[in-house]
C-alpha positions as CSV (number, residue, x, y, z in Angstrom):
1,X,61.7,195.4,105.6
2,X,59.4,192.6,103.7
3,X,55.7,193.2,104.1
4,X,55.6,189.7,105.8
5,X,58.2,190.5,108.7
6,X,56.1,193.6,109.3
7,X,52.8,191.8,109.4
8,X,54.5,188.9,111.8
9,X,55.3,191.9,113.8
10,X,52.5,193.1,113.8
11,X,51.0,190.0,115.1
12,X,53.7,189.6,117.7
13,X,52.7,193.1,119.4
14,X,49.1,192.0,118.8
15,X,49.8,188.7,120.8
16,X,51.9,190.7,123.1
17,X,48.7,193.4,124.3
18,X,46.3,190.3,124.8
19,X,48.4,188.8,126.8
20,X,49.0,191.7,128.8
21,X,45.3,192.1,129.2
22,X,44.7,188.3,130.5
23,X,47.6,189.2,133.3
24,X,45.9,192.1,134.1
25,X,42.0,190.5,134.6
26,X,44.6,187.3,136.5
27,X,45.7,189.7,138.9
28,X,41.8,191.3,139.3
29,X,40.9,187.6,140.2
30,X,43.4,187.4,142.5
31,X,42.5,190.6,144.5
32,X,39.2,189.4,144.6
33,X,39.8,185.8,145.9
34,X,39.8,185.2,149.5
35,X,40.0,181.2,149.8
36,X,43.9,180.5,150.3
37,X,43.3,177.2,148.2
38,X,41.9,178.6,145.1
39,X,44.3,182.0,145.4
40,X,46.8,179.6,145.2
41,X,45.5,178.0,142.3
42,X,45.1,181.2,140.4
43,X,48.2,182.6,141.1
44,X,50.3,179.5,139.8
45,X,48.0,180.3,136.5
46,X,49.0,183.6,136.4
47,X,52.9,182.7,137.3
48,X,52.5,180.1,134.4
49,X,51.0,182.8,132.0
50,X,53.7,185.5,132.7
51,X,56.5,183.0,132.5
52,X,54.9,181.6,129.1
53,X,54.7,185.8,128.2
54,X,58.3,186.3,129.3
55,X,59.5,183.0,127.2
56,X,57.5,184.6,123.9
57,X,59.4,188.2,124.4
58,X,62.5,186.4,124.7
59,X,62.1,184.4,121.8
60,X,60.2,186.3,119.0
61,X,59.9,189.6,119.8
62,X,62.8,191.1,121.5
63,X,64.7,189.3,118.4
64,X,62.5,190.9,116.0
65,X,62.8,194.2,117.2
66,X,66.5,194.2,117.4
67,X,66.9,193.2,114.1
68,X,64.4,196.1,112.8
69,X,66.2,198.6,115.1
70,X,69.2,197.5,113.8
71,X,68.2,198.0,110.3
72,X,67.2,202.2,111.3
73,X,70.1,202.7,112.9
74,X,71.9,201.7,110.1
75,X,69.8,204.1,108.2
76,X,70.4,207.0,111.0
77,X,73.9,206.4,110.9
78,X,74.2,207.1,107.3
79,X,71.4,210.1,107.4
80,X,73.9,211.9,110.3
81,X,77.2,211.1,108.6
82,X,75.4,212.7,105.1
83,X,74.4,215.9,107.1
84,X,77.7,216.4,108.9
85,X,79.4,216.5,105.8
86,X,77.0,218.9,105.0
87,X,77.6,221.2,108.1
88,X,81.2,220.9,107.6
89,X,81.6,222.1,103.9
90,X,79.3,224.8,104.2
């Protein structure tokens, strides 16, 4: 894999965790808040946030990972199918 998909990966799962964190301190808010107007508020913030998250998974990451995946299984497939023979003429 080129050093520049593994760094845009790396900043994808990087992306990924912070986001993860900001749901998490949403959702502390949101236990926190009685008024029904600005629990409201908040938690069409935190809908907007996880749908945004979602759309990024979707988009960039899911596809990245499948692709890198791919790539190993490729390499897995090739690793078994050398040791089999292996197996099978010893």
């Amino acid at each position: 894999m080129p050093k520049q998909a593994d760094e845009e990966g790396k900043r994808l799962v990087r992306e990924a965790r912070q986001d993860q964190q900001q749901v998490k301190e949403l959702i502390e808010t949101l236990q926190e808040t009685d008024d029904d107007a600005v629990f409201e508020a908040r938690f069409h913030a935190l809908r907007d946030h996880v749908d945004q998250h979602v759309e990024a998974e979707e988009t960039a990451i899911f596809p990245q990972a499948a692709h890198v995946l791919a790539t190993h299984l490729e390499e897995i497939t090739v690793l078994l199918q050398e040791r089999k023979k292996q197996i099978l003429t010893s």
